[in-house]
N, C-alpha and C positions, 0 to 999 in steps of 0.2 A: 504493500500500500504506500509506506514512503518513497520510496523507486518510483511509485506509477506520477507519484504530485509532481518529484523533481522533475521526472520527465516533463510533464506536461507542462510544468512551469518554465522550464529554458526550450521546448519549443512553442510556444507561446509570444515569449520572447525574441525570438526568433521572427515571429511570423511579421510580428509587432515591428522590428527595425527593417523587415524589407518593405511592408507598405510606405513607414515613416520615409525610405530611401526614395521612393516614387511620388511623393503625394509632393503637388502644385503649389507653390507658394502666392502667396493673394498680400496684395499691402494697399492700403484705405489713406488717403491723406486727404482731410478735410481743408480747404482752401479761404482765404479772407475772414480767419477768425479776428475777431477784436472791436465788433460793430453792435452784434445781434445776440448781445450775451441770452435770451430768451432761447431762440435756436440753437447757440454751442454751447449751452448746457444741455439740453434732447442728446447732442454728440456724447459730450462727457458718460453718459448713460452705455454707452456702448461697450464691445469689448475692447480692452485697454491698449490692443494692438490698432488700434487705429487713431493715427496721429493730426496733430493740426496744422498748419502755418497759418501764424500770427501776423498780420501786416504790423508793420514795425510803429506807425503813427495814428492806427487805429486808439479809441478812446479806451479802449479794455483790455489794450494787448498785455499789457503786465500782467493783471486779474486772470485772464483767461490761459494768458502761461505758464503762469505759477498754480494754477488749479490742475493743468495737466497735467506738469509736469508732478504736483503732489499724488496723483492718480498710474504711476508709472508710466505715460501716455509719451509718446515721444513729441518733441517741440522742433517745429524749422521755422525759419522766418521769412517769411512770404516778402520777398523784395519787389519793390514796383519797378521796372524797367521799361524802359521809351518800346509804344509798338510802332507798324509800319502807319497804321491808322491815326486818324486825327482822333482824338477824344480827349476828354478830360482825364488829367491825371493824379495820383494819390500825390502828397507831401515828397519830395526827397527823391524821384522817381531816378533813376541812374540812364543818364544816355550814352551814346557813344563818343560823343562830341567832349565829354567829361575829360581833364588830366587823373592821373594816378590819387595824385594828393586827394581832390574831391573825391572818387569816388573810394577809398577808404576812409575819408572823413564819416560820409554818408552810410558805408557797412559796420564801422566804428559805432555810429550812432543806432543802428537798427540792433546789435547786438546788444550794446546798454537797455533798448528797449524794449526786449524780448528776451526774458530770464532764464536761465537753462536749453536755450537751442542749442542740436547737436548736427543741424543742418540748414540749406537755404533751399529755397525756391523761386524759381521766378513770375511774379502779377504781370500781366501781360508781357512784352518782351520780346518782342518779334522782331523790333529795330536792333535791339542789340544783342540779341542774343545771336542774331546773325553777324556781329562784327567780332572778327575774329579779335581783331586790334582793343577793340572796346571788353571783351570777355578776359580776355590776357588779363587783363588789368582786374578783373574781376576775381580771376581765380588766385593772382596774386598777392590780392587784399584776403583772399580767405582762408590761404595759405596758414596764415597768423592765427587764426581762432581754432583751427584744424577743426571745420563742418564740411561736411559733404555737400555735394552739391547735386538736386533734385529736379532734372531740370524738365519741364511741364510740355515740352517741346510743342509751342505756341507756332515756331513754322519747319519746315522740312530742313532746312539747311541752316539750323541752331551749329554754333562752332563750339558750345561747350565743353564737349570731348576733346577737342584739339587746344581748347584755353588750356588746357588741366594739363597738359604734356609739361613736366620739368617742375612741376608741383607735386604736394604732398595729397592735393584733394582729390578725392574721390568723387564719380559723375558717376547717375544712375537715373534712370529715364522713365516719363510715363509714357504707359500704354493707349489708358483708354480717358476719355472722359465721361465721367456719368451723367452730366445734366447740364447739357448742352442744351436743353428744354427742359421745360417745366412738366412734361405730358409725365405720367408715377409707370406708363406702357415704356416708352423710351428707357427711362432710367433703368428700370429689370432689363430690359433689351440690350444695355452697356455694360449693367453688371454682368450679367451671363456670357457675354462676350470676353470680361476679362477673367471671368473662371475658366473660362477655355484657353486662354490665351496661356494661364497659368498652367492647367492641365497639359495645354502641347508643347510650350516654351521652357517649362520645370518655375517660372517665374511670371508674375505680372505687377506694373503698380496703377493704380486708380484714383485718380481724381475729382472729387467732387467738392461742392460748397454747401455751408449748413441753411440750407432751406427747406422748407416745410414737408413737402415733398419728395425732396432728397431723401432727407432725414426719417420717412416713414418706409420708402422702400427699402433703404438699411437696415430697418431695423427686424420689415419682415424679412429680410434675404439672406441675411448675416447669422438670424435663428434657425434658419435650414441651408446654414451653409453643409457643400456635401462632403464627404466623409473624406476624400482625396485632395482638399484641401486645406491647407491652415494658411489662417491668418497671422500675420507677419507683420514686424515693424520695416519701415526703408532699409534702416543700417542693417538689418540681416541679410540684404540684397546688394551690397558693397562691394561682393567679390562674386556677385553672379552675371555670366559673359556680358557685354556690352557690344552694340555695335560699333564701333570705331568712326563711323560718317552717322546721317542722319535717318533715324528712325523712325519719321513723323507717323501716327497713324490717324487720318481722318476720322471723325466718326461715323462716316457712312463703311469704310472699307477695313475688314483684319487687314492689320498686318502680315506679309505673307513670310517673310522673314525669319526663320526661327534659331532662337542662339541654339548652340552646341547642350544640349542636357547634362550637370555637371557630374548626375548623381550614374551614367551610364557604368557599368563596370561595378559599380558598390556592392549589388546582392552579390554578385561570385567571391570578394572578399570577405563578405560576414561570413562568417562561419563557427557555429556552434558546435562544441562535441561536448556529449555527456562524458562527463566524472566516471572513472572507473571504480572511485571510494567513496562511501556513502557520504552525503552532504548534506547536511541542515538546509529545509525547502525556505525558510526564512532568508538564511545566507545567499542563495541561489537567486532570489529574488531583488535582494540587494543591489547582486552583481551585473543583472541586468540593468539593475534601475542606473545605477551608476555609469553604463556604459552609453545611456541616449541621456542621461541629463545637461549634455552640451550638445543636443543638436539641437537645429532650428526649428524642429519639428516638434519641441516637448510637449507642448500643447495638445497634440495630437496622440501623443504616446498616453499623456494621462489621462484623455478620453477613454481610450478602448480600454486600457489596464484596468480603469476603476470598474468598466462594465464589466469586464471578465472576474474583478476579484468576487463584484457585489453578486453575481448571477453565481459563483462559486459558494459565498457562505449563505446565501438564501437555498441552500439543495439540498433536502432532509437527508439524514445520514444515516444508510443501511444499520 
C-alpha cells in the first residue's frame, strides 16, 4: 500500500511538470490607470497577475500604484509618446524632436511618479516609437532604472528592439489589443485570440484599459480561463523569443509569425525514476513540490495538485 501512494504520487508528479512544460502563457496589462480610480479598483479585484500602467501625470497615479503594487500586482509606467496623429496630448509626452537631457529629465520625473515600476510602456507612440534616433535615447535613459520595456506596438515599424541593442533593457511586445471597441462581442473575440496566440506561440501579452466593459468581460473570461493556460506577469516573459524587427499585429488579422517554442525538448528531459528504497510518500511529495516551485507555471501546478490531493482525502478508505 505505501509503494502503491509513492508511486502514484511521483507519477502524478510527473504528469503534472509535463503539462506545466506545454501550457500557454497569457499576460493582462491594464493600460491608462490613474484617472478612473472607480474602474481600476473593479481591476485590482482581479487575479494579481494582471498588471497596470500608471500614466505618470494622471491625478491617482501614486494611489493606484502603490495599491498595486501592495497587492503583489506588477507596476509599469504608461509613458505618453508623440503619435503620427494630430491629437491632444497627456502632460510631458516624449517626442523625437527631444535632446537626451529632456527626455531623461521627463522618465526621471515619470519614475518619481509612479512608485514601485518595474517596467515602461508606451500611450500612444507611433511618432517615436518609430525613431530609431529618438528610442536610442529612450532606452538609454532606462538603462539607469533597469525597467523593461513593454512596448504596445502602436505601429508596425516600432524600433524599440533595435533602441535596446548595447543596453541592459529588456523589450517585450504586445500581441493583441482587447478593446479597440467598446462592443463586450469584440472584446471575448480579442481575448480568445490571444489565448490562442498563447497556446500556439508558448506566449502572449494583452492589452486593454479599465473600462466598464473591458473590465466585465475579464472578469467572466479570466474565471474560465482554460486549463493550458496561466496567467502570467510581463517580466516572466523577458527571456521568451522576441522578434528582432517589427511584430505589429492588427486587430483584424493573427499574427502569422510564430516565435520558436522555448519549452520544445523539456518533457524528454524530465525524467522521473522510482526509488528503489522505501520512501516516506510525504518526502516524495516534497521533492516534487520543490522541483516546479521556480517555474513560471506555479500557478498552474497548484491548481491540479490541490484537486488531486483534495479528491484523494475525500475517498472512503477500504
Amino acid at each position: 500500500m505505501h509503494y502503491s501512494k509513492l508511486r502514484t504520487a511521483i507519477l502524478m508528479g510527473s504528469l503534472l511538470l509535463a503539462c506545466a512544460a506545454q501550457a500557454g502563457k497569457l499576460s493582462i496589462v491594464i493600460d491608462d490607470v490613474g484617472y478612473r480610480p472607480h474602474e481600476e479598483n473593479a481591476v485590482m479585484q482581479m487575479p494579481t497577475a494582471v498588471s497596470v500602467a500608471v500614466l505618470p501625470n494622471a491625478p491617482h497615479a501614486r494611489m493606484m500604484a502603490t495599491k498595486a503594487h501592495s497587492q503583489g500586482r506588477e507596476v509599469l509606467i504608461h509613458m505618453p509618446m508623440a503619435p503620427l496623429s494630430k491629437q491632444s496630448l497627456e502632460p510631458n509626452t516624449l517626442q523625437p524632436s527631444m535632446n537626451s537631457e529632456e527626455i531623461q529629465r521627463l522618465i526621471r520625473n515619470a519614475v518619481n511618479n509612479v512608485p514601485y515600476a518595474v517596467g515602461m510602456n508606451n500611450h500612444m507612440g507611433s511618432a517615436m516609437t518609430s525613431s530609431l534616433p529618438g528610442m536610442q535615447k529612450v532606452m538609454q535613459a532606462l538603462d539607469g532604472y533597469q525597467l523593461y520595456f513593454l512596448d504596445s506596438m502602436t505601429i508596425g515599424n516600432s524600433q524599440a528592439m533595435r533602441a535596446a541593442a548595447g543596453t541592459h533593457v529588456k523589450v517585450i511586445k504586445r500581441k493583441v489589443f482587447l478593446d479597440d471597441t467598446a462592443n463586450p462581442d469584440d472584446i471575448r473575440r480579442q481575448f480568445n485570440r490571444a489565448v490562442e496566440l498563447a497556446r500556439r506561440s508558448g506566449s502572449a501579452i494583452a492589452i486593454g484599459h479599465p473600462r466598464p466593459a473591458t473590465v466585465k468581460v475579464l472578469q467572466q473570461m479570466l474565471a474560465t480561463l482554460p486549463s493550458d493556460i496561466v496567467l502570467v506577469k510581463p517580466s516572466a516573459l523577458l527571456n521568451e523569443p522576441q522578434q528582432s524587427g517589427g511584430s505589429y499585429v492588427p486587430p483584424a488579422k493573427p499574427h502569422t509569425v510564430q516565435p520558436k517554442n522555448p519549452f520544445t525538448g523539456a518533457i524528454k528531459q524530465c525524467k522521473v525514476k522510482l526509488p528503489k528504497e522505501k520512501m516516506n510518500a510525504s518526502k516524495a511529495l516534497m521533492v516534487i513540490g520543490e522541483s516546479v516551485a521556480q517555474s513560471p507555471v506555479v500557478l498552474l501546478l497548484k491548481h491540479h495538485w490541490h484537486y488531486w490531493l483534495g479528491s484523494e482525502q475525500t475517498t472512503p478508505k477500504a
